[in-house]
Each structure stands twice: as structure tokens, then as C-alpha cells.
C-alpha positions as CSV (number, residue, x, y, z in Angstrom):
1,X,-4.9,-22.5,-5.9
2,X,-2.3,-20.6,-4.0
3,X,-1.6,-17.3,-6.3
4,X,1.3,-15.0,-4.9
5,X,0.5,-11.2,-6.7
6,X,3.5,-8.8,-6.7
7,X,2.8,-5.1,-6.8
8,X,4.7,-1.9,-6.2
9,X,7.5,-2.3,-9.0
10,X,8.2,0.9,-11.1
11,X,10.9,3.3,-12.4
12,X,13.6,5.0,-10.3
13,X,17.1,7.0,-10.5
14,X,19.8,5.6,-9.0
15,X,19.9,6.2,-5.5
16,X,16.2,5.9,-4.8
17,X,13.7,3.6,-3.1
18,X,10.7,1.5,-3.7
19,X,8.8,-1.2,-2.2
20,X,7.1,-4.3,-3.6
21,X,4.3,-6.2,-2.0
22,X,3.7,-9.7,-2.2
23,X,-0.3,-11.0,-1.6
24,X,-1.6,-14.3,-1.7
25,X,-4.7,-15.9,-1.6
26,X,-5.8,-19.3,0.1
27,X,-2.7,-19.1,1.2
28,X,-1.3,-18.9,5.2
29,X,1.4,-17.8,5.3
30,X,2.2,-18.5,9.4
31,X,5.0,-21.5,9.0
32,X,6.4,-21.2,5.6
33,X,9.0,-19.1,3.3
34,X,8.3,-16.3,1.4
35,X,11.1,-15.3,-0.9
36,X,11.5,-12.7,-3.8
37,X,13.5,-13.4,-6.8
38,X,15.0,-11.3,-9.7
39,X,15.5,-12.1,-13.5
40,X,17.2,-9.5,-15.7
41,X,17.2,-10.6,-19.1
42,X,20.2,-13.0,-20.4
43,X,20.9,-14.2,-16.9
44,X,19.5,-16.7,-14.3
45,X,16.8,-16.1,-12.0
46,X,18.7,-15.3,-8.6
47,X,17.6,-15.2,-4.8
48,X,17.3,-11.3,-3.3
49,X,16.0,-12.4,0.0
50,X,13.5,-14.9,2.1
51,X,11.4,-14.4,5.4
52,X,10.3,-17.5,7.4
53,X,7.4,-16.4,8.5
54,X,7.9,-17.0,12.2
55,X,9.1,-13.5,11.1
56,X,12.5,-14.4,13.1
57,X,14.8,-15.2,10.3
58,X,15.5,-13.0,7.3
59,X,18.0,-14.5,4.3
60,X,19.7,-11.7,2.2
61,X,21.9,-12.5,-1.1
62,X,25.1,-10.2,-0.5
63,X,24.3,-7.9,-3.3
64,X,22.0,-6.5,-1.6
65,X,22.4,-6.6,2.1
66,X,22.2,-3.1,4.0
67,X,20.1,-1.9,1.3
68,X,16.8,-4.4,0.9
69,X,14.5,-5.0,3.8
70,X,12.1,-8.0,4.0
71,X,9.5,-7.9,6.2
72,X,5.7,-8.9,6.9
73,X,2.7,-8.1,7.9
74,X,0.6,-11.8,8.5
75,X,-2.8,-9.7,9.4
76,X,-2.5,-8.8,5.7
77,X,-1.1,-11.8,4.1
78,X,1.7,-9.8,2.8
79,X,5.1,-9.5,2.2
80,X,7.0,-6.6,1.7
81,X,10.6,-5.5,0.0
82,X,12.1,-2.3,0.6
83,X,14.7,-1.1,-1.6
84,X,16.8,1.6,-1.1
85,X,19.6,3.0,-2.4
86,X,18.8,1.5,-5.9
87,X,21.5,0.6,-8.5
88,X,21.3,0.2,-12.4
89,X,22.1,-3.7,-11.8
90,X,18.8,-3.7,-9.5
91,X,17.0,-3.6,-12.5
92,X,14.8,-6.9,-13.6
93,X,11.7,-8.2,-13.4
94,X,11.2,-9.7,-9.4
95,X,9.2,-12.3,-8.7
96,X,7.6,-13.5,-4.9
97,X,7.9,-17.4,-4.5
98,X,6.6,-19.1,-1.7
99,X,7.0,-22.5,-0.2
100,X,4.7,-25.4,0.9
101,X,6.8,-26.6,3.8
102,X,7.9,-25.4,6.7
103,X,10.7,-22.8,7.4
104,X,13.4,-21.7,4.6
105,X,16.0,-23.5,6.1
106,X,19.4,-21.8,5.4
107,X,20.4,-19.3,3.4
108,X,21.3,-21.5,0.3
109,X,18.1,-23.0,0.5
110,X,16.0,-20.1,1.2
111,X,17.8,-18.2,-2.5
112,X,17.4,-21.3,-4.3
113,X,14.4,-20.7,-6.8
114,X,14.2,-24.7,-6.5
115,X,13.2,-24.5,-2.7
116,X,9.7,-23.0,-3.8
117,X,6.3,-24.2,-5.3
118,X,4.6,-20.9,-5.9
119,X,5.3,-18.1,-8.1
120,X,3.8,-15.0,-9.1
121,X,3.5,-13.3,-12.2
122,X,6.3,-10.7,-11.5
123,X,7.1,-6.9,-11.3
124,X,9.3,-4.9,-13.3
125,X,12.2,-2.5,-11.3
126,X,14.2,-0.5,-13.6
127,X,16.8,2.0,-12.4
128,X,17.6,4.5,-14.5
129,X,20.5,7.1,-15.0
């Protein structure tokens, strides 16, 4: 059973950083999509970015481009998001999704929570004044 585990989430003024990390066992992750997702509560789950893990094609929702970074490490099995300058509206719980076929396939696709068969349990981000 293919598990994606999200660490790193936490508490932060505005302004600051942090990363998450996204692990998986008996999982490869060489061909497919890793994406990470955010839920604040009363709205809809929404795409923040996607990798295909060729590692040549990053997908970024416009809310946060120039300020999230998704990259990998496939040694580890791991994804990673950095966050920086963080915003009160960056706060939610963020989730790490991954796929069972091949590539992300555009942007649409690769933010569309429907596009992806595994989930993890999720990691809170609150930003804080």
C-alpha cells in the first residue's frame, strides 16, 4: 500500500519560511506526479504545485508562484516544498498526493486533486500576525 507522509508543517509570522517533506513507501517515484494540496477550512481543496518526476516540469497555482519551490530528491523518495515569504491566506492543512500514471500532464491536470490516487494524512501551516 503506497502511503505518502507529510512532515515539516508548523507555525510562522508572516513573512517567513518553511518546508514540507513528502515520503512514501513502496512507492517509486521515477515516472509519476507528485503534487501538494491545501485545504483551509470552509473552502475547497486546491492545487499549490506538482513535480513530474523526470524532475523537468514543475506546475505552480498563481498564488503562489515566486514564493513556493517544489523540488526532489529520488535517492530519498522525497518531495519537498519550500515556502517563503509566507502569508495569513497560506495557512491550511497541505496535503502530498501522488499519481499512478505517468507524468502530470498540464497544469490543469497536474492542480486537479482528481488527477491523483494517493494521499497523505496532511500537515498543518498556520501563519500568524
Amino acid at each position: 500500500q503506497v502511503q505518502p507522509v507529510e512532515s515539516g508543517g508548523g507555525s510562522v509570522q508572516p513573512g517567513g519560511s518553511l518546508r514540507l517533506s513528502c515520503a512514501a513507501t513502496n512507492y517509486t517515484y521515477d515516472r509519476n506526479c507528485i503534487g501538494w494540496f491545501r485545504q483551509a477550512p470552509g473552502k475547497e481543496r486546491e492545487g499549490v504545485a506538482a513535480t513530474a518526476l523526470e524532475g523537468y516540469t514543475k506546475h505552480y497555482a498563481d498564488s503562489v508562484k515566486g514564493r513556493f519551490t517544489i523540488s526532489q530528491d529520488n535517492a530519498k523518495n522525497t518531495v519537498y516544498l519550500q515556502m517563503n515569504s509566507l502569508k495569513p491566506e497560506d495557512t491550511a492543512m497541505y496535503y502530498c498526493a501522488a499519481t499512478r500514471t505517468t507524468g502530470c500532464g498540464g497544469t490543469s491536470a497536474a492542480l486537479n486533486a482528481r488527477s491523483y490516487n494517493y494521499w497523505g494524512q496532511g500537515t498543518q501551516v498556520t501563519v500568524f500576525s
